[in-house]
N, C-alpha and C positions, 0 to 999 in steps of 0.2 A: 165713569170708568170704574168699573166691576172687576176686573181681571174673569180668570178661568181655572178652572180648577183642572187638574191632569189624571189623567186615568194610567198607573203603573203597573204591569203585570208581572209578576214574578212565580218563574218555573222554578221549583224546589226539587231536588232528588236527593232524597233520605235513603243512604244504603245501610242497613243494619246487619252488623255481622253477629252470628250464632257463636258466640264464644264456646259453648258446651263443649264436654266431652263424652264419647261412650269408649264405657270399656270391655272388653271381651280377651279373658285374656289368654295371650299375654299382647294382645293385640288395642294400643287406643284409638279411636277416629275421632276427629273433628266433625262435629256436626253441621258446621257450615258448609253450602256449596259453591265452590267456585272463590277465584283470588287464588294465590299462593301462601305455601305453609312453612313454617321453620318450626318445628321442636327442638327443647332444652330443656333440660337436664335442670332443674330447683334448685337444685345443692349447689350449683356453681353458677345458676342464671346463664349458662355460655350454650350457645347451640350446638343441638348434636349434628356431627357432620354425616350427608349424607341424608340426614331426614327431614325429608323439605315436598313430603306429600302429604295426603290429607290425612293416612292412616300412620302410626309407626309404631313398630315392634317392642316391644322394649325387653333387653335380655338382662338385666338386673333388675333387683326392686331397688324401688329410688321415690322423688316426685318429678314427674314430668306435667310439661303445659307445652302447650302450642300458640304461636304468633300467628296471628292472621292478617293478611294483607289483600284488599278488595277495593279496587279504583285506589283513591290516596286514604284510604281509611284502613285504621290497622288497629288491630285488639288482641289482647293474649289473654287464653283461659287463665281459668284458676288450677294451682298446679294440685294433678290427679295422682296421691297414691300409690304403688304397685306394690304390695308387700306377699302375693303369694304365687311368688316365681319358686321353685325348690332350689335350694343352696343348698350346695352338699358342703359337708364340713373338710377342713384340712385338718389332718393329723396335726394334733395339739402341738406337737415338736417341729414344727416348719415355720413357726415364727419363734422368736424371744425376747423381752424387753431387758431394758439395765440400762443404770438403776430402775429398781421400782423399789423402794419409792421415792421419787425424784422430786429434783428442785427448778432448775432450771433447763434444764437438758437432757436428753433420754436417747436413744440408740434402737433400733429394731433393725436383728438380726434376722435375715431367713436363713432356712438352713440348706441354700442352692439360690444360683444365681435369679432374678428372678426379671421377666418381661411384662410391662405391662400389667402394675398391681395397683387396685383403686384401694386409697388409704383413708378412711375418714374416724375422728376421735370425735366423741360426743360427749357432753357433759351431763351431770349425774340427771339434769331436767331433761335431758333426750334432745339440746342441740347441737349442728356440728359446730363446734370449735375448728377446724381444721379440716379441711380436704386435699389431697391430693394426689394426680396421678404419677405413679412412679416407673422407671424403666431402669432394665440393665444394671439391677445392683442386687448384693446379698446384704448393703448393710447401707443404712440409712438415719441420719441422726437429725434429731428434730430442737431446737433451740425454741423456747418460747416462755410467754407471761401469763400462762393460765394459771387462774387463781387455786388455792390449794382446794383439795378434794377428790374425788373418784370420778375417774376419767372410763370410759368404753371405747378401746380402739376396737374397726373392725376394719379389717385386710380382705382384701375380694380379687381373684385374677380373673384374666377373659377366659378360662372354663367355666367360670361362674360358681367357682368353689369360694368358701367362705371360713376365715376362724376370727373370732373374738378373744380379746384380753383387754384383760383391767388393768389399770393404770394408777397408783395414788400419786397422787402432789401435793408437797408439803408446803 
């Protein structure tokens, strides 16, 4: 008694998704075909609503990536860039801070009610420390533990207008 050896076949299907992106702007696509898409937003990892096809617009500059989803295999680019959309400035006097220079707490006044304003402070190396989106206020006060030093807030609303100020913390 020898026994028998058994002959096993196995069908493999290897799906590779094209994580890439092209950009054209202010326009980016996915260079995978086929599956479903969700783009988001870097700075908050959260998906943008609404963009959930293979190309999407993007009307600020930011970083954006795309999730891709293909049978049960799912991959997200690397997040892409977008720094030359034109931001018109807001008159210097439509924001204000105070204190500046602060310690633990700080206050941004606009100078009119405001809808819909993307807030993000960056630290003096260029990261955000903070995001967030704000609605239905002229004043807004922000509590926090950033270590001392020079701070870059920039205020952005959905005309895609844009003003910068500096910030120290002691």
């Amino acid at each position: 008694q020898f026994g028998c050896d058994s002959v096993i076949t196995i069908q493999l299907t290897v799906i590779v998704i094209d994580n890439t992106v092209s950009y054209s702007s202010p326009v980016l696509s996915a260079n995978h075909i086929g599956g479903s898409y969700q783009w988001i937003n870097c700075s908050s990892m959260m998906p943008i609503t609404g963009a959930t096809s293979a190309s999407f617009t993007a009307t600020a500059n930011g970083y954006y990536a795309v999730i891709i989803t293909d049978n049960i295999c799912v991959d997200t680019s690397a997040c892409f860039p977008v720094s030359d959309l034109s931001l018109r400035e807001m008159p210097e006097n439509f924001v204000s801070l105070f204190p500046n220079p602060s310690k633990n707490e700080f206050t941004i006044l606009f100078s009119e009610i405001q809808s819909d304003i993307l807030l993000d402070i960056f630290s003096s190396d260029g990261k955000i420390v903070y995001s967030k989106q704000i609605s239905n206020t002229s004043k807004y006060r922000i509590n926090h533990n950033f270590a001392p030093g020079l701070y870059r807030i920039v205020i952005r609303n959905s005309s895609n207008k844009m003003v910068q100020k500096n910030l120290i913390i002691q």
